[in-house]
N, C-alpha and C positions, 0 to 999 in steps of 0.2 A: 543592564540587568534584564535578564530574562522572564517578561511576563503573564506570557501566550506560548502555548505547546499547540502546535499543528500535526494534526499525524496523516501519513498515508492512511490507503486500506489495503491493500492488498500486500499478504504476506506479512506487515505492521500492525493490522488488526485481524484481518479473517486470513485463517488457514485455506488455501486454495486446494486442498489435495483433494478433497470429493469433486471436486470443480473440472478438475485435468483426467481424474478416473473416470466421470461419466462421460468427458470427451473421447477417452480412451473404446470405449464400449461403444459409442456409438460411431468412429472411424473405423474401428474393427481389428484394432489393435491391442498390442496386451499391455496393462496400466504401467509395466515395467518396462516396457518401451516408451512409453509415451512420457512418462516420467523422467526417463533417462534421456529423452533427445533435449525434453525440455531443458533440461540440465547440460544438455551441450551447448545449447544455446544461447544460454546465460556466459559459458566460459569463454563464448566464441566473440562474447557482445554481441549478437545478433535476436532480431524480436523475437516473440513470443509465438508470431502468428507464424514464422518460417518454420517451425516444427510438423504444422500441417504441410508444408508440400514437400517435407522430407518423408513422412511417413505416409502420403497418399497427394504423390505429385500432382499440380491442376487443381486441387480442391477448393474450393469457394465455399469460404468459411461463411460470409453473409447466406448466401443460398442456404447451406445445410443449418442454420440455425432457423430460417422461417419451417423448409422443411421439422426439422425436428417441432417447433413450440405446433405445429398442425397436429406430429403426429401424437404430441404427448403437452397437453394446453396446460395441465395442470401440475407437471411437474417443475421443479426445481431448475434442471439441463445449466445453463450455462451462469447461475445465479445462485446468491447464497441466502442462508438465514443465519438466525442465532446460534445454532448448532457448528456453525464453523469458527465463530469468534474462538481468538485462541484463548485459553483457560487464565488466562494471567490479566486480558486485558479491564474487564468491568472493576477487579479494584483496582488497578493501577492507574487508571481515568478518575476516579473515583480519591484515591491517594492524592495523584497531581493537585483536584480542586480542593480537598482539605489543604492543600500548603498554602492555596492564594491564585492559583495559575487558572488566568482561562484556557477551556480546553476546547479543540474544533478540531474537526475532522473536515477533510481535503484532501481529494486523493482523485485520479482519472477513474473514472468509472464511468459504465451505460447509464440513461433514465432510469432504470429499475433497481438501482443502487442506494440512490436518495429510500424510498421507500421502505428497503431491505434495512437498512440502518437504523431507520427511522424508529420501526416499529423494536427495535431490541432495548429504546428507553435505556440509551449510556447517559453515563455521567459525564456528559457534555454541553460546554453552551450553542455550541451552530454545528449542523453538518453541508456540508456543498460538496458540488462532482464539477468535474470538469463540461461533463453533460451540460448542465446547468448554468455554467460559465460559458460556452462557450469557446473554449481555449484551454490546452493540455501540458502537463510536465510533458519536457523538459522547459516549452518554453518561457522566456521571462513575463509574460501575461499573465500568465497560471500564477507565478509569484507574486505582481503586482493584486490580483485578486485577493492574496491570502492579506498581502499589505491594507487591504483596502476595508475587507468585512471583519479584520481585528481591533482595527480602529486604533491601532498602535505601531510606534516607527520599526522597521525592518531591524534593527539592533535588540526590539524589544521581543522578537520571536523566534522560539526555539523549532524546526521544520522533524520531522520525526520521519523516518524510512528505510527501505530495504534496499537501495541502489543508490550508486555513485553520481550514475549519470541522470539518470529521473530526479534525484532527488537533494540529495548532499550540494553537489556542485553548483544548479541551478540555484538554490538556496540560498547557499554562500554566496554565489554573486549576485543574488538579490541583496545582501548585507544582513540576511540573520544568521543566525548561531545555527549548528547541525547538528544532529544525534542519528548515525548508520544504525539500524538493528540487524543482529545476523538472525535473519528469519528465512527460509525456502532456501532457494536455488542462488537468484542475485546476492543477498544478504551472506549469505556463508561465502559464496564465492569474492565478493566484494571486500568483506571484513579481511579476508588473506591479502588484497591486496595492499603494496605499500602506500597507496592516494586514501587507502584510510582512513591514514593521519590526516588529511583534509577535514576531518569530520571532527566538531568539539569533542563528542562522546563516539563513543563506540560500546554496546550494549548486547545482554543475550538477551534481555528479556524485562519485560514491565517491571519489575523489583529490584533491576541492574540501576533501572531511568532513574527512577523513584530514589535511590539510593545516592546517586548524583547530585542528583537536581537538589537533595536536604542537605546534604553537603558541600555545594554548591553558595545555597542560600545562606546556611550556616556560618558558613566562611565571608 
């Protein structure tokens, strides 16, 4: 029985599109490029970080982010706030812990992630980054942490995400339960795929989860 929900962040809880548009403006491309390579990228299975040397080959994404936070200390650039959480998540985190479910978030993110989350005060019991851990999806480490700070067997947790390979399948072969959301680029593109069906749930949205998971219980 399922009694911990772990979720990504990225794309699972914050919208990344201000994130990739202010990347867009500051490589010097237009957000429908940068958006749409992103988007190949996901179809191609290929990273996140190959859309910069497709659109401005040789780029050194570490370099141009110390540059940028010089040129602009006090902006946002490659980091969110409250403002991106997508519109569904704070009650359906919130939903989850009225049924009973611990909730945590866990997802690969920078240092500056833990903080960014911190201060939006969800209806969650922990939040942890990879940062923090030390070790990232896809690998089984990443899993064995989420195993370790829920304090409950891999049978007893539900892994929440927008990718197959980040997220779903590492999961499942850690031994918990999976829930795909079609959220961004991997997410839609992923849900079309037939390894889908890998996944217990498959979801469009916090109210999809939520709707499972009481029916779920119910039964």
């Amino acid at each position: 029985m399922v009694r911990a929900l772990v979720f990504d962040v990225g794309e699972t809880l914050i919208d990344e599109t201000r994130i990739w548009s202010r990347w867009a403006d500051r490589v010097g491309v237009t957000r429908f490029t940068m958006l749409g390579v992103l988007g190949g990228m996901a179809a191609l299975d290929r990273s996140f970080e190959e859309a910069f040397q497709l659109v401005r080959p040789g780029f050194d994404v570490e370099a141009e982010q110390e540059a940028w936070k010089r040129d602009d200390p006090d902006g946002l650039r490659v980091n969110f706030d409250a403002d991106d959480l997508y519109p569904d998540v704070r009650a359906g985190l919130a939903a989850l812990r009225d049924l009973g479910f611990e909730v945590i978030i866990a997802g690969n993110q920078p240092p500056q992630a833990y903080d960014a989350l911190a201060a939006m005060d969800l209806p969650v019991d922990a939040i942890h980054t990879s940062d923090g851990w030390g070790v990232s999806k896809p690998d089984p480490g990443f899993f064995a942490k989420v195993v370790a700070v829920s304090g409950r067997e891999p049978g007893e947790i539900l892994y929440v995400g927008d990718r197959l390979d980040n997220d779903v399948r590492p999961a499942r072969a850690a031994g918990m339960w999976t829930a795909l959301i079609r959220r961004g680029p991997w997410g839609h593109l992923h849900a079309a795929r037939p390894e889908a069906a890998e996944a217990d749930f498959v979801v469009d949205d916090f109210p999809a989860l939520v709707a499972a998971l009481t029916h779920k219980t119910a039964g």
